[in-house]
C-alpha positions as CSV (number, residue, x, y, z in Angstrom):
1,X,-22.2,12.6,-15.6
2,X,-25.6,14.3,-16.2
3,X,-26.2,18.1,-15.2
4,X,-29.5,18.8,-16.3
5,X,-30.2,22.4,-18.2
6,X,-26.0,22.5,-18.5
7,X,-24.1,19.7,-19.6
8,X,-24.0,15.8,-20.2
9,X,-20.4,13.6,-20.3
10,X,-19.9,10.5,-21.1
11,X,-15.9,9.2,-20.6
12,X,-13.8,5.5,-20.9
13,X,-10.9,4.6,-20.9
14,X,-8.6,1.6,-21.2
15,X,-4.7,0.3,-20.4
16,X,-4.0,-2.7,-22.4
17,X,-1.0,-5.2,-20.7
18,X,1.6,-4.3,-23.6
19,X,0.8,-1.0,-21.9
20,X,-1.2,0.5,-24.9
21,X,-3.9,3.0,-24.0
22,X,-6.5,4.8,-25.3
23,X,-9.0,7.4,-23.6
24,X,-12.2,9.6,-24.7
25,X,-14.2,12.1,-23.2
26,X,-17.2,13.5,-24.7
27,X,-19.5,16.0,-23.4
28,X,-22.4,17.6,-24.8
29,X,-23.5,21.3,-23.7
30,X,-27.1,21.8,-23.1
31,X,-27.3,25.8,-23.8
32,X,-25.2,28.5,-21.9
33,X,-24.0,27.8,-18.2
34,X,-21.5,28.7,-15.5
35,X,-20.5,25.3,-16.9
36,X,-20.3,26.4,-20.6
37,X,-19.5,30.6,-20.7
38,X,-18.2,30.0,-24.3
39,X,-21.5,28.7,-26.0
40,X,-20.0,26.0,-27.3
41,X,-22.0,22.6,-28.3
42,X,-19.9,19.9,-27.7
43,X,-16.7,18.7,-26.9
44,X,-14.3,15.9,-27.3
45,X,-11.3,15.2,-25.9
46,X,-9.0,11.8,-26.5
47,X,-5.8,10.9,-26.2
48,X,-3.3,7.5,-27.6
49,X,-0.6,6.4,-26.1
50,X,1.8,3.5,-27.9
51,X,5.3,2.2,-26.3
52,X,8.1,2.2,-29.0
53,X,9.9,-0.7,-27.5
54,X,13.0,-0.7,-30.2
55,X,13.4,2.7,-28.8
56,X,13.1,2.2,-25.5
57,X,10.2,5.4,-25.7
58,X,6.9,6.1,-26.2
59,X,4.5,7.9,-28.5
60,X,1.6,9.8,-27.6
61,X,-0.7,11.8,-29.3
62,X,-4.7,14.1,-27.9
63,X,-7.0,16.3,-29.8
64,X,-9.1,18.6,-27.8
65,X,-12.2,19.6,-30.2
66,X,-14.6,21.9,-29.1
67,X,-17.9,23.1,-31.7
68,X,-19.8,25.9,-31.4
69,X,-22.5,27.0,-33.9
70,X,-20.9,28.0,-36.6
71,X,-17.3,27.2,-35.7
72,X,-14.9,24.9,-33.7
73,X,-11.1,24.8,-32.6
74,X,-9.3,21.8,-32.3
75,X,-5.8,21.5,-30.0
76,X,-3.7,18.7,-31.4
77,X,-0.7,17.6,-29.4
78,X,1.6,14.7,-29.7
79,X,5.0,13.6,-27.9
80,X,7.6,11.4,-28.8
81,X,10.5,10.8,-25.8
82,X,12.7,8.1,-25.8
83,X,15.9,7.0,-22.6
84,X,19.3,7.2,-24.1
85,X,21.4,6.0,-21.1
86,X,21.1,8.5,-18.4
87,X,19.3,11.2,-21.0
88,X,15.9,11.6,-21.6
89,X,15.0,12.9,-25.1
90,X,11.2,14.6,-25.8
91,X,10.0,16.0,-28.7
92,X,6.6,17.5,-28.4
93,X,4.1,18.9,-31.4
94,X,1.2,21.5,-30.7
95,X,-1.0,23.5,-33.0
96,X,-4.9,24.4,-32.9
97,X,-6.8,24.1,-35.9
98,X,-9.9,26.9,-36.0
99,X,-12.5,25.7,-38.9
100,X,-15.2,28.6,-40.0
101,X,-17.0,28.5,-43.4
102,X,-15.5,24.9,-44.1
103,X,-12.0,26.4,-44.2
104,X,-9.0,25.0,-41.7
105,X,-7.0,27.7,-40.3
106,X,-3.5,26.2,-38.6
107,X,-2.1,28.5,-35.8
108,X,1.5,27.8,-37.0
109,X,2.4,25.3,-34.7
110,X,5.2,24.5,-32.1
111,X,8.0,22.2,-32.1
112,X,9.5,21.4,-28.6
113,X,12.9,19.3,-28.0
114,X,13.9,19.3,-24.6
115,X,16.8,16.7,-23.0
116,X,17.5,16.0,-19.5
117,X,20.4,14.6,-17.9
118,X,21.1,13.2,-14.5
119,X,24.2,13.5,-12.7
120,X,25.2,10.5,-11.0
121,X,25.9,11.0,-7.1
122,X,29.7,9.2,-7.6
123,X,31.9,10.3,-5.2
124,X,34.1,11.3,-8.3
125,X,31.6,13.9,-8.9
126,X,32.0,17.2,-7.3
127,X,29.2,17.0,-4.2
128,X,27.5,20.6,-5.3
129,X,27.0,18.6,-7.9
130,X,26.1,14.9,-7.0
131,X,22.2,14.4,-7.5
132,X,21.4,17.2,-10.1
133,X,19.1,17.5,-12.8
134,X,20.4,19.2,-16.1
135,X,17.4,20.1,-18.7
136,X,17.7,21.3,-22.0
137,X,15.1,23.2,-24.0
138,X,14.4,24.8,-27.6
139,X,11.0,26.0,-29.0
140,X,10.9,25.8,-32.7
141,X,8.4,27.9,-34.4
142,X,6.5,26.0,-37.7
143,X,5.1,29.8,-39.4
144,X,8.7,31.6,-38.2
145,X,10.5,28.9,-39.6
146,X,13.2,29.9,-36.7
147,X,14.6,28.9,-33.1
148,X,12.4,31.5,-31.1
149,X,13.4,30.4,-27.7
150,X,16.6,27.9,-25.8
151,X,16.4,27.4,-22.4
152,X,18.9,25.8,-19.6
153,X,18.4,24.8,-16.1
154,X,19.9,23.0,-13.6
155,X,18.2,21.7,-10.5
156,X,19.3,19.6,-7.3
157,X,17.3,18.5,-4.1
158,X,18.2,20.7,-1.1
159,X,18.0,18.1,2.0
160,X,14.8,16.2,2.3
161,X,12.0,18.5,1.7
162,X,13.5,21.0,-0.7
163,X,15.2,22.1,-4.7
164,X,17.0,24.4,-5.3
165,X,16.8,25.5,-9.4
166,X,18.9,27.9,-11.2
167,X,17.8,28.8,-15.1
168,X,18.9,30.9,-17.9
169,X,16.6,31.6,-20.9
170,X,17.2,33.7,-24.2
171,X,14.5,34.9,-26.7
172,X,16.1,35.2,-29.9
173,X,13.9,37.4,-31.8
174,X,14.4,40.3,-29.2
175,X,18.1,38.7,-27.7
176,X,16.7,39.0,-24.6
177,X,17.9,37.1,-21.6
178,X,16.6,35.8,-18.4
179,X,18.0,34.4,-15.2
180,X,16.2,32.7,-12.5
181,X,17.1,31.3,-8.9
182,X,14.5,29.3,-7.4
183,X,14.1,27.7,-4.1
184,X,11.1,25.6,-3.6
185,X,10.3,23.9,0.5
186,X,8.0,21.2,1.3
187,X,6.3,22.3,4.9
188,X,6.0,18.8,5.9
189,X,2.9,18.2,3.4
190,X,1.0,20.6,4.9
191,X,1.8,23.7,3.0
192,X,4.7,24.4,0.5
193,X,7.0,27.6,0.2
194,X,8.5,28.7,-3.1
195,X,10.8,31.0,-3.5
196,X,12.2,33.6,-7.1
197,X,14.5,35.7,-7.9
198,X,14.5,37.2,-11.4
199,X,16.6,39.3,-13.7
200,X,15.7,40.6,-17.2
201,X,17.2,43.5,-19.0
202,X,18.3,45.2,-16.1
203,X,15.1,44.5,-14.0
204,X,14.9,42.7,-11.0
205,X,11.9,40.6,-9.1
206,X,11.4,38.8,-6.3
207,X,8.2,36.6,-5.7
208,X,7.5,34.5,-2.0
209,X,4.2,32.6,-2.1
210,X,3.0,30.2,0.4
211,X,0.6,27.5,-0.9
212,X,-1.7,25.1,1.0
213,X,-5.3,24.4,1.8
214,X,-7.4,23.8,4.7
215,X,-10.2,20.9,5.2
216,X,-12.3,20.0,8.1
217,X,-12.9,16.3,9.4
218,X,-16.1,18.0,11.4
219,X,-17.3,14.4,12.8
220,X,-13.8,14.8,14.8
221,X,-13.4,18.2,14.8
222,X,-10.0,17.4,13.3
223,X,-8.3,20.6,11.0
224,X,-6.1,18.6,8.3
225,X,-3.9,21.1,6.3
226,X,-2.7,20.4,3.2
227,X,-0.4,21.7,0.2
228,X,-2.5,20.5,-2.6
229,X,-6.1,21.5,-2.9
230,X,-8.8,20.1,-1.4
231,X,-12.0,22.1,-2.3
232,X,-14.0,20.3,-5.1
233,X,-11.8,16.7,-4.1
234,X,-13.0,13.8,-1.9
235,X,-11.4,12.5,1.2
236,X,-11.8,9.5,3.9
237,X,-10.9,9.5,7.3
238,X,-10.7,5.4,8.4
239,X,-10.3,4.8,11.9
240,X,-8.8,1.1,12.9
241,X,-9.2,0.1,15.9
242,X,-9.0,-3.0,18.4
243,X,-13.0,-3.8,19.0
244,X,-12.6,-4.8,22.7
245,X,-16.2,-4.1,23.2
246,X,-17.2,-6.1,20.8
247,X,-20.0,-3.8,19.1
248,X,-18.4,-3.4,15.4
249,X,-18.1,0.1,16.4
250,X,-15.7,2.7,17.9
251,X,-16.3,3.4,21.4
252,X,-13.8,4.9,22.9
253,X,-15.0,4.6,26.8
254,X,-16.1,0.8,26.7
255,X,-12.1,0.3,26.2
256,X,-11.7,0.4,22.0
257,X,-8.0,1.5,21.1
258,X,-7.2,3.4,18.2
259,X,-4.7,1.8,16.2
260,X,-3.0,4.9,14.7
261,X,-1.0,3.0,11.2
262,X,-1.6,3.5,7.4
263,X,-2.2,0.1,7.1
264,X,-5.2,0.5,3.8
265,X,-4.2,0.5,0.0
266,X,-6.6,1.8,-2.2
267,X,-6.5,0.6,-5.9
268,X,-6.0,4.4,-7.1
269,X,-3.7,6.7,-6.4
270,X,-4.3,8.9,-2.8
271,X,-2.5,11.0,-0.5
272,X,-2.4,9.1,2.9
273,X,-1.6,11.0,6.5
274,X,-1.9,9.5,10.2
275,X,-3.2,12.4,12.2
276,X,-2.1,13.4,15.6
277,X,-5.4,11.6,16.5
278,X,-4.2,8.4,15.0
279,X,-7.1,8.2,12.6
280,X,-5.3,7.3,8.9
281,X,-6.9,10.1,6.4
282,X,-6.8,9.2,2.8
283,X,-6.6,12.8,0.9
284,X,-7.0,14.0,-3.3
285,X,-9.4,11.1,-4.1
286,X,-11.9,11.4,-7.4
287,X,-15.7,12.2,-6.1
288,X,-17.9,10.0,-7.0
289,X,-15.6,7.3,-7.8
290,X,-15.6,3.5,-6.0
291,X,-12.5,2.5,-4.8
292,X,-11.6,-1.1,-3.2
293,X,-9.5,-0.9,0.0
294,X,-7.4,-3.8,1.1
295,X,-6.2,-3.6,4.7
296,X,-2.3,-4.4,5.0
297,X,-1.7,-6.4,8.3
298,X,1.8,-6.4,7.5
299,X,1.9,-2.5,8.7
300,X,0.3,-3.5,11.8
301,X,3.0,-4.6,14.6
302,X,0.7,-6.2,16.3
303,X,0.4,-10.2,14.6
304,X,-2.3,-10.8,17.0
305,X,-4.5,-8.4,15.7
306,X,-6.6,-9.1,12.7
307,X,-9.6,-7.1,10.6
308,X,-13.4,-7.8,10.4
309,X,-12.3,-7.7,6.7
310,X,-9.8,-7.8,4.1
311,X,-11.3,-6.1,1.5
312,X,-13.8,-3.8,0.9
313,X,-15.2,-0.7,-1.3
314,X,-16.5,2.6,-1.0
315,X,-17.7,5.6,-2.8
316,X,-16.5,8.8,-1.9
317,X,-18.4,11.8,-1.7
318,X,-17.2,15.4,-2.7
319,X,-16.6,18.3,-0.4
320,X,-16.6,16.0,3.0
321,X,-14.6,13.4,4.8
322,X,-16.5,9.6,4.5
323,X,-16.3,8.2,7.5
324,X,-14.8,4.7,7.7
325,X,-14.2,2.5,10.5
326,X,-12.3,-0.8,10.5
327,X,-12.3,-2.7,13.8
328,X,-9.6,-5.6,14.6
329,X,-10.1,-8.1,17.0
330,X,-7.0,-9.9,18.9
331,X,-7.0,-13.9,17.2
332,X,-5.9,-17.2,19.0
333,X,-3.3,-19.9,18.7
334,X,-3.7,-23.2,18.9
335,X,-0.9,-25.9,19.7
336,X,-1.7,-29.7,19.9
337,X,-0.1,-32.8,18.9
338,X,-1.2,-36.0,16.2
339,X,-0.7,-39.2,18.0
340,X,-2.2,-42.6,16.8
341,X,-2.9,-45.1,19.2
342,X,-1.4,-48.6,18.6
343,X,-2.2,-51.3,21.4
344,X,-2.6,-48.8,23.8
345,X,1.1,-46.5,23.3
346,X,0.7,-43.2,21.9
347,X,3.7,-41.9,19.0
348,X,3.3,-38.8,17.6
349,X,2.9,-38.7,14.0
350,X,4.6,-35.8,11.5
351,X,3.9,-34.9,8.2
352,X,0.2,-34.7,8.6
353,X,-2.4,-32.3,6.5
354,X,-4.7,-30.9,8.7
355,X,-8.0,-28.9,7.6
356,X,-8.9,-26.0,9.9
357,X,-12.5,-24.7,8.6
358,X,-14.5,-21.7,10.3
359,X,-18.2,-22.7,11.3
360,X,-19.5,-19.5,11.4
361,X,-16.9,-17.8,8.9
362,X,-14.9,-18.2,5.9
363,X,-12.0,-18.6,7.4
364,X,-9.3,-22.0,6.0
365,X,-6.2,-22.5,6.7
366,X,-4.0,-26.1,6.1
367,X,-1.9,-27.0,8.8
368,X,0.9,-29.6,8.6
369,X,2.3,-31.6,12.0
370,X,5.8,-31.3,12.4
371,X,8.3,-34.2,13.8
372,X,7.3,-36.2,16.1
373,X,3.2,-35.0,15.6
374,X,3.2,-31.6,17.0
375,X,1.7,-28.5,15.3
376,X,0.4,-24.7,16.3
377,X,-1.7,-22.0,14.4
378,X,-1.7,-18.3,14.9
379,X,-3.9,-15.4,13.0
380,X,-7.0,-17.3,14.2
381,X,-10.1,-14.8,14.1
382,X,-12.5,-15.0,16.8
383,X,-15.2,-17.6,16.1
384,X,-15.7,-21.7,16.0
385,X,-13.3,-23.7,14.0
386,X,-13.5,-27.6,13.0
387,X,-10.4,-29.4,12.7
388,X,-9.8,-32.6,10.7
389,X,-6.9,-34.5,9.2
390,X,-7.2,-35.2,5.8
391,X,-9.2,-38.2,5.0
392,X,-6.8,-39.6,2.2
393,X,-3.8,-39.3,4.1
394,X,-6.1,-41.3,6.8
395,X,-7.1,-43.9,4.3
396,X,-3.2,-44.7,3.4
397,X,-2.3,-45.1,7.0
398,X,-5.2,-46.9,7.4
399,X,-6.5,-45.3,10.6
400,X,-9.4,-43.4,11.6
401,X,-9.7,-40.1,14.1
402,X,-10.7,-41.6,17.3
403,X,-13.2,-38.5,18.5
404,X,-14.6,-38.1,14.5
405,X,-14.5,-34.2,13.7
406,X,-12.5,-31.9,16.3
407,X,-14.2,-28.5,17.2
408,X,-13.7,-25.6,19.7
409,X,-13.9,-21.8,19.9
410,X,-11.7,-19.1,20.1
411,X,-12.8,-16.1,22.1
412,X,-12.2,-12.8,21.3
413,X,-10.0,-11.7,24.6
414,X,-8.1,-9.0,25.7
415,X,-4.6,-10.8,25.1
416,X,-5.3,-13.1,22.5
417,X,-7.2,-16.2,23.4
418,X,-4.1,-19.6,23.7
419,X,-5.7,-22.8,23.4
420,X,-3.0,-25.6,24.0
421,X,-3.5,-29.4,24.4
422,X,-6.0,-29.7,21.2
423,X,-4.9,-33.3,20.8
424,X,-6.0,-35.3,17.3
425,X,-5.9,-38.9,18.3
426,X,-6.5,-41.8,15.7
427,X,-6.4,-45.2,15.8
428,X,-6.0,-48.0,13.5
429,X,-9.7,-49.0,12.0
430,X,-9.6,-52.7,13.4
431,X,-9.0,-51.7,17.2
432,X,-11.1,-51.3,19.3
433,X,-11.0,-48.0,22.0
434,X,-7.9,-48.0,24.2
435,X,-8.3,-49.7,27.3
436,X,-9.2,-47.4,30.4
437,X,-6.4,-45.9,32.3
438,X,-5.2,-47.0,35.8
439,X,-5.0,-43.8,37.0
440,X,-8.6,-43.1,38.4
441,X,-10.0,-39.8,36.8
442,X,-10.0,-37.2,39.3
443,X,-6.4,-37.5,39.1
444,X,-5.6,-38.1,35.4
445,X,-7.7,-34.2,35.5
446,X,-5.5,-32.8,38.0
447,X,-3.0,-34.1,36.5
448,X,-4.0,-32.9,32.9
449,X,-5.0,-29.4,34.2
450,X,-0.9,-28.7,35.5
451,X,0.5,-29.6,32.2
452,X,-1.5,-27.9,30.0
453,X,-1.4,-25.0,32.4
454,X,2.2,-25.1,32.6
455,X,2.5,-25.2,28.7
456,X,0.2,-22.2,28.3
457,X,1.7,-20.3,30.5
458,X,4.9,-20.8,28.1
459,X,3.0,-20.5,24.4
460,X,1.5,-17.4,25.6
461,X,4.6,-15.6,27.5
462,X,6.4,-16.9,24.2
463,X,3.7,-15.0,22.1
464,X,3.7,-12.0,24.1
465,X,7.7,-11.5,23.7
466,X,7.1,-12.2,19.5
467,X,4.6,-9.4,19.6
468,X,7.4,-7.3,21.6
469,X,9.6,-8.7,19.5
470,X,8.1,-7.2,16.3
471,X,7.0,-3.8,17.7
472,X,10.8,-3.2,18.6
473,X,11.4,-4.1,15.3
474,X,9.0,-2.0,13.6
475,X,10.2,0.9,15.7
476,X,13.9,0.5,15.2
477,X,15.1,-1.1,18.3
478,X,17.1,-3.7,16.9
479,X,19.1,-5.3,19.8
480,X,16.4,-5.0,22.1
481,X,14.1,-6.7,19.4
482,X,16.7,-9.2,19.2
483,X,17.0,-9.8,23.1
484,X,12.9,-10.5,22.8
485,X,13.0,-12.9,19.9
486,X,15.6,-15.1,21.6
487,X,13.7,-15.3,24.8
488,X,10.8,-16.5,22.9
489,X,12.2,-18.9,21.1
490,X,13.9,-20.4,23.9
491,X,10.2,-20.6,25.4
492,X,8.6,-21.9,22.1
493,X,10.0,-22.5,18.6
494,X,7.8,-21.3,16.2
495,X,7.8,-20.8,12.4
496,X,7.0,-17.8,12.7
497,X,9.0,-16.5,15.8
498,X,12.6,-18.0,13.6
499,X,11.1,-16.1,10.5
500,X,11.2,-12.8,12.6
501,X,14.5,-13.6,14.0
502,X,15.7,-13.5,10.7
503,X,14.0,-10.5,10.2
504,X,15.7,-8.9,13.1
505,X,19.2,-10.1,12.1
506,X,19.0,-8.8,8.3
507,X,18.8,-5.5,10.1
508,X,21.8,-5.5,12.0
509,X,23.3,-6.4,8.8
510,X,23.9,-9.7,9.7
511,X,22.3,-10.7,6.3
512,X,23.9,-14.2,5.5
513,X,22.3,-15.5,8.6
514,X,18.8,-13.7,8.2
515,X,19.1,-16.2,4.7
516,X,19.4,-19.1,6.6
517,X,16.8,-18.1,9.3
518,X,14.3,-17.7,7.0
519,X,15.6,-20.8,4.6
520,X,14.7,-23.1,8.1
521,X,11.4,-20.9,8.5
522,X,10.6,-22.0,4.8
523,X,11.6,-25.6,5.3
524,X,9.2,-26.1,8.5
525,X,6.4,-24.3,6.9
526,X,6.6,-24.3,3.2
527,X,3.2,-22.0,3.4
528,X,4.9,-19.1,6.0
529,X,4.9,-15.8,4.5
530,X,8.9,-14.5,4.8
531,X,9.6,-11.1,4.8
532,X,10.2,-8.2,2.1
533,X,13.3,-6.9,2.2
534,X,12.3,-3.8,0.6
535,X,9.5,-3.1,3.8
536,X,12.6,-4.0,6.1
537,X,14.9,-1.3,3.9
538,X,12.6,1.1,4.2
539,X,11.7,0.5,8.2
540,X,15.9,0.8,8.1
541,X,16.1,3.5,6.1
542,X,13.7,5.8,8.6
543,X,15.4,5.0,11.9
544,X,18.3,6.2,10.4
C-alpha cells in the first residue's frame, strides 16, 4: 500500500500444510498525518504460530514495534492453549517494552490462564443446563507478584439467535465484586441487540444498545442492513440469472429470470445474503483484494441450468457494491444408441467409450454405452459438439464408424433443448455399406419422424419431472418429490434420475435403500457425481 506524503506498507504472509504460519507487516510513516497523529517512524508488526501436536495445542507468539525519533514501545504477546477432553486450557503473556536512551523499560507484564468447559447436552444433564459454556479466568500480575483478578462465567444459547451470559468477577486488591447478566439477540443479521445488567458495591446499571449498519446497492436502489460494519469494507452484489435473451446480460423485459440462490464460493471468508430481490450480495470482503469465485451448481435446483463460467476473479473495490452478473443458459440431453452393422442386422453394442468434444468451447465429457448400446448425456451447454467412439476400442473390434465423426448442435431453448435418435453406427472394416432398404424413403422418414417423436416426447416429460423432482426436494417436499422421481423413472431410467431417488429416500429416512440406489447409480455410471449427505442434512435440518 502506498499513500504518498503519509505512509508506505508492505505485508506477507504464509500457512504452511503442517499448519505452521508466519506473518509481517511493516509500514513506514512519511512525516505527521491523520494516518500517523503519534509521530512515529515506523512500524512492525508479526506474528508465529506453531501446533504442539503431543499436546494436542498450539503456540503463538506477535510483537507490535512502533519507533519514533528518539524512542519506541514494543507489545509482546504470546499464547499457549491446549484440549484436554472437553476443556480448553490458555495461557496468554503480555508486556510492552518502552526503550529511551538505550535503556529497556518492562511494564510488568500479565499472565492470563483461563479454562473453558462445555457441558454436554445429555439428557442426564439438567436441560437449564444442556448446551452451556463454563469459563474460568485469573489475571496474574509479573511486578505485583499477586492474583489481582478471578473471573467466572457461564453462558448458554437462548433459541436460535440468542445467549444468555451470567458472570461474577472479584478484584482482590480492593475485594471488590461484580455481577453481570447479559442477554445478547441476533436481529436476523441485520442488526444485533445486547442487553446488561450490572451490580458493584451497591450500585446498579443497566445498558441497551442496538448495533448495525446501513449500505446502499445504488445501481438497484436496494438498502442492505447489516450488524457488522460496512463503512471502509467492500461488497459485491452478483446477479444469476437464466439468459433467455441471449445477450450475456440482464434484461429483465426481453424474458431473463433472476435466479435468487447463494450458489458462489469465494476463496476468503464473506458474509453472503439473498436479498428480497433475489440478487445473492456477498458482504465484509477486504478492498482491494482479488478473490476467485466458483459457481456451485449443486445449490441450483434447476440441473438443466448451467453458467457461462465456472470460475472466475474479481477485485473489489472499497466503499461500493461491484456489480457482478452471472448468466445460465438451460443445456441439452442427448440419447442415442451404438449399433454395429453385421451383414445387414443391427445389435446394439455396450461398454463403449465415447468422446464428446465442444467445437466452439471447452467443453469434454466421456460417455460409456450401456447394455445392449444405449447411452444419454445431460449438462450439455449450448453450442456444437462432435461425438466419436474411441478409436482403440474400434481398432480391437475391428470396425470402423460408418458416418466418420458425428456432429450436431444444441440450442439454447426455453426448456432445455432434447435431442434423441443420435445413432453411432459402425461397421466391420471389410464390408461394404449395408444394402439399401426395401422400404422406399418417404416412408422409412415418416416412419423415423413418429418414433423419435414419440421417444422425445418421453426423455423430455421424464426430464421435466427430474427437474420437479429435485426442486421438491430442495424445498422439503419429500413425498411429493418422491411421487415425481418415480414417474420419471417409469418414463426413462436414468443415472441420474436413480441417483436422486436415492437422494429422496435418504430423507425420509429410508437410508439403507438410498445406499443401494446410489450403489446402482455408481455401478451404471462409475463417473456420476452421488450426493453429500452433509448438503442433504442440512436441506433436512432447515425444513424442520
Amino acid at each position: 500500500d502506498a499513500v504518498p506524503n503519509a505512509f508506505y506498507r508492505a505485508q506477507t504472509s504464509v500457512v504452511f500444510p503442517t499448519s505452521h504460519s508466519i506473518s509481517v507487516n511493516y509500514t513506514y510513516f512519511d512525516g505527521i498525518s491523520r494516518f500517523n497523529p503519534q509521530a512515529a517512524t515506523q512500524q512492525i508488526n508479526s506474528s508465529i504460530y506453531t501446533p504442539v501436536s503431543f499436546l494436542n495445542g498450539g503456540i503463538r507468539a506477535g510483537a507490535d514495534i512502533i519507533t519514533f525519533n528518539a524512542t519506541a514501545r514494543a507489545r509482546l504477546t504470546s499464547d499457549f492453549f491446549t484440549r484436554v477432553g472437553r476443556i480448553n486450557l490458555r495461557l496468554n503473556y503480555r508486556d510492552t517494552v518502552f526503550r529511551e536512551e538505550s535503556q529497556n523499560r518492562f511494564s510488568g507484564g500479565q499472565l492470563r490462564a483461563s479454562g473453558t468447559y462445555s457441558i454436554s447436552r445429555n439428557g442426564s444433564i439438567p436441560a437449564p443446563l444442556r448446551g452451556t459454556f463454563v469459563r474460568a479466568n485469573a489475571v496474574y500480575s509479573l511486578e505485583q507478584e499477586e492474583i489481582q483478578q478471578v473471573d467466572m462465567q457461564l453462558s448458554r444459547s437462548l433459541g436460535r439467535s440468542g445467549r444468555f451470559t451470567v458472570g461474577v468477577s472479584h478484584l482482590l486488591p480492593t475485594s471488590q465484586t461484580t455481577g453481570q447478566i447479559g442477554i445478547n439477540l441476533d436481529l436476523g443479521g441485520r442488526a444485533r441487540s445486547s442487553s446488561d445488567f450490572r451490580a458493584r458495591g451497591g450500585e446498579y446499571s443497566y445498558r441497551q444498545s442496538v448495533r448495525g449498519s446501513v449500505g446502499l446497492d445504488t445501481p438497484h436502489q436496494y438498502v442492505q442492513l447489516s450488524d457488522r460494519a460496512q463503512s471502509g469494507g467492500a461488497a459485491a452484489t452478483v446477479t444469476l440469472f437464466v439468459d433467455n435473451s441471449g445477450s450475456g446480460t440482464y434484461e429483465p423485459d426481453n424474458g431473463d429470470e433472476i435466479l435468487p440462490y447463494n450458489a458462489v464460493r469465494l476463496d476468503r471468508s464473506a458474509q453472503a445474503r439473498v436479498g428480497k430481490d433475489g440478487r445473492l450480495r456477498l458482504m465484509q470482503l477486504q478492498s482491494f483484494y482479488r478473490y476467485n469465485v466458483e459457481v456451485n451448481r449443486r445449490a441450483i435446483p434447476n440441473p438443466m441450468l448451467v453458467p457461462a463460467t465456472d470460475n472466475f476473479s474479481f477485485i473489489s473495490d472499497p466503499n461500493m457494491y461491484n456489480q457482478i452478473e452471472i448468466p445460465f443458459y438451460r443445456t441439452g440431453v442427448i440419447d442415442g444408441e451404438v449399433v454395429i452393422m453385421r451383414n445387414g442386422e443391427r445389435s446394439g453394442q455396450g461398454g463403449l467409450r465415447m468422446y464428446l468434444n465442444g467445437l466452439d468451447n471447452d467443453f469434454s465429457e466421456t460417455i460409456r454405452s450401456f447394455h445392449g448400446g444405449g447411452f444419454y448425456a445431460m449438462d450439455i451447454p449450448p453450442g456444437r459438439y462432435s461425438l466419436e467412439v474411441d478409436p482403440v476400442q474400434l481398432d480391437f473390434l475391428d470396425v470402423v464408424a460408418r458416418d466418420g465423426l458425428l456432429q450436431f448442435t444444441v440450442e439454447p431453448q426455453a426448456q432445455g433443448h432434447f435431442l434423441s435418435g443420435i445413432d453411432l453406427v459402425l461397421q466391420p472394416r471389410d464390408e461394404p455399406l449395408a444394402p439399401a432398404l426395401l422400404v422406399d424413403s418417404d416412408t422409412m422418414k415418416v416412419l423415423a419422424e413418429q418414433v423419435e417423436a414419440a421417444v422425445l416426447a418421453d426423455v423430455h416429460n421424464a426430464f421435466y419431472l427430474f427437474i420437479r423432482a429435485q426442486e421438491s426436494l430442495f424445498n422439503g417436499r419429500f413425498a411429493e418429490a418422491r411421487n415425481h422421481i418415480e414417474q420419471s423413472v417409469r418414463l426413462f431410467e436414468s443415472d441420474h434420475a436413480i441417483a436422486l431417488k436415492g437422494s429422496i429416500e435418504y430423507m425420509l429416512g429410508n437410508t439403507a435403500e438410498a445406499r443401494q440406489l446410489w450403489q446402482e447409480a455408481n455401478r451404471r455410471n462409475p463417473g456420476i457425481e452421488l450426493p453429500d449427505t452433509e448438503l442433504l442434512d442440512q436441506i433436512l435440518n432447515n425444513g424442520n
